[in-house]
C-alpha positions as CSV (number, residue, x, y, z in Angstrom):
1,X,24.5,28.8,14.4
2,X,25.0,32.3,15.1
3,X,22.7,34.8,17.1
4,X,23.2,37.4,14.5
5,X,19.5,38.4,13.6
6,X,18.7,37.8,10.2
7,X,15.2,37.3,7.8
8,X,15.1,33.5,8.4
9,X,15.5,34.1,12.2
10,X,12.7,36.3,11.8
11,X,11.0,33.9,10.1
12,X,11.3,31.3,12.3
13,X,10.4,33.2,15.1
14,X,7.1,34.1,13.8
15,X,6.6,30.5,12.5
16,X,4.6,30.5,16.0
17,X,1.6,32.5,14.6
18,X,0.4,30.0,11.6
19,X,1.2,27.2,14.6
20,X,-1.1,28.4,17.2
21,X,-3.8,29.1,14.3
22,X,-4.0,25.8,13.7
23,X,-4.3,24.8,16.7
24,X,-7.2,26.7,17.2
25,X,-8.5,25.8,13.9
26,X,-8.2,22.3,14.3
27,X,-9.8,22.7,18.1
28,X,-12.3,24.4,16.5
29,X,-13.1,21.0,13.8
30,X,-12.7,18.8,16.8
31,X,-15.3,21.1,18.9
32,X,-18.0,20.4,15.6
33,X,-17.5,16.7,15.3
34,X,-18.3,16.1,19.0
35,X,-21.5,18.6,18.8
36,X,-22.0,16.5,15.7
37,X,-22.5,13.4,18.4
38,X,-25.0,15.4,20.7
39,X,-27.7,15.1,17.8
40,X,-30.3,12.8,17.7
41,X,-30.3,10.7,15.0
42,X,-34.7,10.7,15.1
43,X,-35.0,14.1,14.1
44,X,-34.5,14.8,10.3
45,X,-33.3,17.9,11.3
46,X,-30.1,16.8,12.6
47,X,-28.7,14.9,9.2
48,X,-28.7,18.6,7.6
49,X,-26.9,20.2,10.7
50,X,-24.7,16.5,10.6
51,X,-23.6,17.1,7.4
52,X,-22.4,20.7,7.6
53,X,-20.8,20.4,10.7
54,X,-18.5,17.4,9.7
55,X,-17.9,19.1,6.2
56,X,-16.9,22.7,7.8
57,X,-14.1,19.9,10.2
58,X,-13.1,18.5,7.4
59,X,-12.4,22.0,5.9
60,X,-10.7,23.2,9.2
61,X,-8.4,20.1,9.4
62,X,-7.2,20.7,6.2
63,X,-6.3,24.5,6.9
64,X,-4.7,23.7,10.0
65,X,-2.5,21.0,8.1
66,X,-2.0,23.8,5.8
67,X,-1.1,26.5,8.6
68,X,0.8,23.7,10.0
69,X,2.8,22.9,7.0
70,X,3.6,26.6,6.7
71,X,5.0,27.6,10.1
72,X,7.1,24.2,9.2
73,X,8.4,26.2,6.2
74,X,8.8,29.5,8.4
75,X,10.9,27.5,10.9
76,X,13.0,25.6,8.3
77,X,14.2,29.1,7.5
78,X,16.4,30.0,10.6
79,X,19.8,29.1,9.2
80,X,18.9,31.5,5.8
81,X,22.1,33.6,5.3
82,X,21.9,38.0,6.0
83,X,20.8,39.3,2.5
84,X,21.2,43.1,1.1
85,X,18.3,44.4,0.7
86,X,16.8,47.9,-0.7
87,X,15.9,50.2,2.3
88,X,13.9,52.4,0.5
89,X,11.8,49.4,-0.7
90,X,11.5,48.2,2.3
91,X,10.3,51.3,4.0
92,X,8.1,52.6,1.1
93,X,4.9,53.4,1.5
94,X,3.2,50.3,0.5
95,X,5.2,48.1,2.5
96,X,4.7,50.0,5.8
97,X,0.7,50.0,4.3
98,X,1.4,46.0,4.5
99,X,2.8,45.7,8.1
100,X,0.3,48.0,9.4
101,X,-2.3,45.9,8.0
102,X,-0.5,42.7,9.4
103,X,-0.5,44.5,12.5
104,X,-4.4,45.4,12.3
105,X,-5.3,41.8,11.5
106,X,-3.5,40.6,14.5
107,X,-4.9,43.6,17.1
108,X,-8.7,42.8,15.0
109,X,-7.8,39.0,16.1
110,X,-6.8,39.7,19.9
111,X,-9.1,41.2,20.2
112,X,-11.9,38.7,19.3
113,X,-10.6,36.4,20.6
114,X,-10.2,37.8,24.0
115,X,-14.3,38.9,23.6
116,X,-15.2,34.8,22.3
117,X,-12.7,33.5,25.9
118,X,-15.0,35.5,28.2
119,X,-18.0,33.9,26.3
120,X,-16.7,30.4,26.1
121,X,-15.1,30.2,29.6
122,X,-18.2,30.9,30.9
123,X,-19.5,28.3,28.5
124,X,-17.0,25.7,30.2
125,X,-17.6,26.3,33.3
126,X,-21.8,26.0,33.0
127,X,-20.8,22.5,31.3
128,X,-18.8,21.8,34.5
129,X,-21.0,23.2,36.6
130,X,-17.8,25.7,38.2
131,X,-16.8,29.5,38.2
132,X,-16.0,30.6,34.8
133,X,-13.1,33.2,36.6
134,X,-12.0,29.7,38.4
């Protein structure tokens, strides 16, 4: 294995994002199920709420074993030999539209996400009776 950066290495290096996605995708299915397990099984209600809370997991499992199966891909393509490639196509105008929309998505992500951890480590710490900045 060389150090000489290439595609795959690039690749593989950002096999990380579709890996911590589905982490916090399939977090997010385990976080339903339980709430699933807080309903009362009396109240007609709940079967409704039940039911679309363990369908949406289900949905999430599967995309994280989706997300997961693609970073695996990503990663698998670190030893992928230096290819030529067509500057001008790579620089052109809708390509650099394409990265700076990647790049949007992710700064659009950060930042929710960093809004939703204020919320739910205050959440946490309610349930745990602590300080959420503990």
């Amino acid at each position: 294995m060389t150090d000489e950066s290439t595609c795959g290495t690039g690749m593989a290096a950002n096999a990380v994002l579709p890996t911590r996605m589905a982490e916090v995708v399939a977090a997010m299915a385990d976080v339903l199920t339980r709430h699933t397990e807080s309903l009362n099984p009396d109240d007609p209600a709940a079967e409704a709420e039940r039911e679309a809370w363990l369908a949406i997991a289900a949905e999430q499992r599967q995309i994280a074993r989706h997300l997961t199966a693609s970073a695996d891909r990503m990663e698998a393509q670190r030893e992928l030999p230096w290819a030529d490639h067509d500057m001008a196509a790579l620089t052109s105008a809708d390509a650099t539209s394409a990265f700076t929309h990647f790049v949007t998505a992710q700064e659009r992500l950060s930042d929710l996400l960093t809004e939703q951890l204020v919320e739910y480590r205050s959440m946490l710490a309610d349930s745990r009776g602590t300080d959420a900045e503990a």
